[in-house]
C-alpha positions in Angstrom: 0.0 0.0 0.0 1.3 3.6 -0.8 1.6 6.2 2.1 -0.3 7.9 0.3 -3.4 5.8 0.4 -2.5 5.3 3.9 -3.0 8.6 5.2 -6.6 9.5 4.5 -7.6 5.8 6.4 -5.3 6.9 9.8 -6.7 10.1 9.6 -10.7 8.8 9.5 -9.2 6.4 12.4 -8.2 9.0 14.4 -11.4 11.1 14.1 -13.7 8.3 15.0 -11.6 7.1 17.9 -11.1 10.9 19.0 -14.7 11.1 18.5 -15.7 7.6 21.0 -13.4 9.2 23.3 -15.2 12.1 23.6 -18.8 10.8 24.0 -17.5 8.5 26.5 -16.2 11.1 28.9 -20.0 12.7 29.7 -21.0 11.6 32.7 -25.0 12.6 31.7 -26.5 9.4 31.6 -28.1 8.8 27.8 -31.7 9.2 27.1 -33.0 5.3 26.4 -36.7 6.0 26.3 -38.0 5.3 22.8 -39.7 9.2 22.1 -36.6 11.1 24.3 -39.1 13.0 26.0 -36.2 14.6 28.6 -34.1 15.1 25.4 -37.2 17.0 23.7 -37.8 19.5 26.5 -34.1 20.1 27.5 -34.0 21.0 23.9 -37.3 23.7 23.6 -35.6 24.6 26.8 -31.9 25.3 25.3 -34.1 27.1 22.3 -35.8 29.5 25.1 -32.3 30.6 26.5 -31.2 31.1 23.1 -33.7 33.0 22.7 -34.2 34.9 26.0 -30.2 35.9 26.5 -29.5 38.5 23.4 -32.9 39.9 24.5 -31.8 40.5 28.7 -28.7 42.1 26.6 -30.9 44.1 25.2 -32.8 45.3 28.4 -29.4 46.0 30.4 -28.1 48.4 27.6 -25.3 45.9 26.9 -26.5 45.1 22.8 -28.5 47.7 20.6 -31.8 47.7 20.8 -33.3 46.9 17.2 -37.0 46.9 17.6 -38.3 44.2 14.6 -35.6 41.8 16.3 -36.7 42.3 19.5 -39.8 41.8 18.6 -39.3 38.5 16.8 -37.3 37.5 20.1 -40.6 38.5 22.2 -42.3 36.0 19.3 -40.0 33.2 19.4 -40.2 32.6 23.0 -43.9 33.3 22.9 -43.9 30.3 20.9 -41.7 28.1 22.6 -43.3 28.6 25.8 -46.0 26.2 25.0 -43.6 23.6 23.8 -41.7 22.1 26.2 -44.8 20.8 28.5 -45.9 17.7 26.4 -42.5 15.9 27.1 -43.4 15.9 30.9 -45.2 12.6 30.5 -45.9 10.1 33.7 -43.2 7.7 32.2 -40.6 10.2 31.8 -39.3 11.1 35.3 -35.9 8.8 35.0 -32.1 9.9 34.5 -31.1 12.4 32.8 -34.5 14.1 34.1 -33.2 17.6 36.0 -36.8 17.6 37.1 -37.9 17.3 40.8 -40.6 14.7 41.7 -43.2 17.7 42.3 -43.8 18.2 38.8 -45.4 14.5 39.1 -46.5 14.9 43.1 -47.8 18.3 42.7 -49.5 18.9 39.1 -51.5 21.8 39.9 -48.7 24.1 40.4 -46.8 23.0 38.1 -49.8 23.9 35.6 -49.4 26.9 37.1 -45.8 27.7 37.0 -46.3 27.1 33.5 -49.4 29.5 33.1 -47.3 31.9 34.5 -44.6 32.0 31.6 -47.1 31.6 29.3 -48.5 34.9 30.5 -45.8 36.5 30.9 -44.5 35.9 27.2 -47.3 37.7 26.4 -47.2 40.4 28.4 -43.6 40.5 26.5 -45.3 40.1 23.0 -47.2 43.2 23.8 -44.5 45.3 25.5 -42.3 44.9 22.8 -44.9 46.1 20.1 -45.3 49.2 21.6 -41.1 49.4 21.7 -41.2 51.0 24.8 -38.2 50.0 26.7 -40.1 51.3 29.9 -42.8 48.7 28.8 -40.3 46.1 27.5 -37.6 46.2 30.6 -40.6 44.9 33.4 -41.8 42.4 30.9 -38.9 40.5 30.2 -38.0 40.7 34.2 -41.5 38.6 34.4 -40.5 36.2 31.8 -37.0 36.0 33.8 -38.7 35.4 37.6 -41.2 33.0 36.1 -38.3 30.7 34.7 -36.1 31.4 38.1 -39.2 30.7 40.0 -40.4 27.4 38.2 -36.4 26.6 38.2 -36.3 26.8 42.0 -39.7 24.6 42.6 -38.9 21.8 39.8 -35.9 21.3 38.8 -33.3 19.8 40.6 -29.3 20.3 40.3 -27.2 19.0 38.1 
């Protein structure tokens, strides 16, 4: 065999070992259910921080305000607030859950914890039509205490 038909095939072999290597040394525990419902709502979740952090730039004078991007922010995460909910399903309470047993032992407030994002993504939506940072800045504190608030009541730590 030539070295330089060689090359190419150490070099694939070094990616995918590098690449086993790497997946072996997270210590989260792998998703086995067969729909990944704690994979699907860590993921809507990742989207709403995504979404939520340029806008709290935004808000603390740190980024430029740009009104249609705000907006389309305030929309996004409107959206997304509905979203993660349907992957809290009885059978989905296992590792890599983050999630404390009273989103199972106490329903109700968890419905409500989620009302209360829901609500205050709209209350967003609206504030940032107007684009009146006065209106805007109290807004997105609500969307920020509801996630801090739900955070400290159902999810657990790492």
């Amino acid at each position: 065999m030539e070295k330089t038909q060689f090359m190419p095939r150490i070099l694939l072999l070094s990616a995918i070992v590098a690449t086993l290597t790497l997946t072996a040394c997270s210590n989260e525990p792998l998703d086995t259910h067969p729909d990944q419902p704690v994979t699907k709502r860590k993921a809507v979740f990742k989207q709403m921080l995504r979404t939520l952090e340029p806008m709290g730039m935004v808000v603390r004078e740190r980024e430029d305000y740009d009104r249609q991007a705000f907006l389309a922010g305030a929309m996004k995460l409107k959206q997304l607030a509905n979203e993660p909910w349907v992957h809290f399903t009885p059978d989905s309470n296992y590792p890599p859950t983050r999630a404390k047993p009273e989103v199972w032992q106490k329903p109700a407030d968890f419905t409500l914890a989620q009302q209360k994002l829901k609500e205050s993504t709209d209350q967003l939506v609206k504030a940032a039509e107007s684009g009146n940072m006065g209106q805007i800045r109290p807004a997105l504190n609500s969307v920020e205490e509801s996630c801090k608030s739900c955070h400290q009541d159902f999810r657990g730590k790492v």
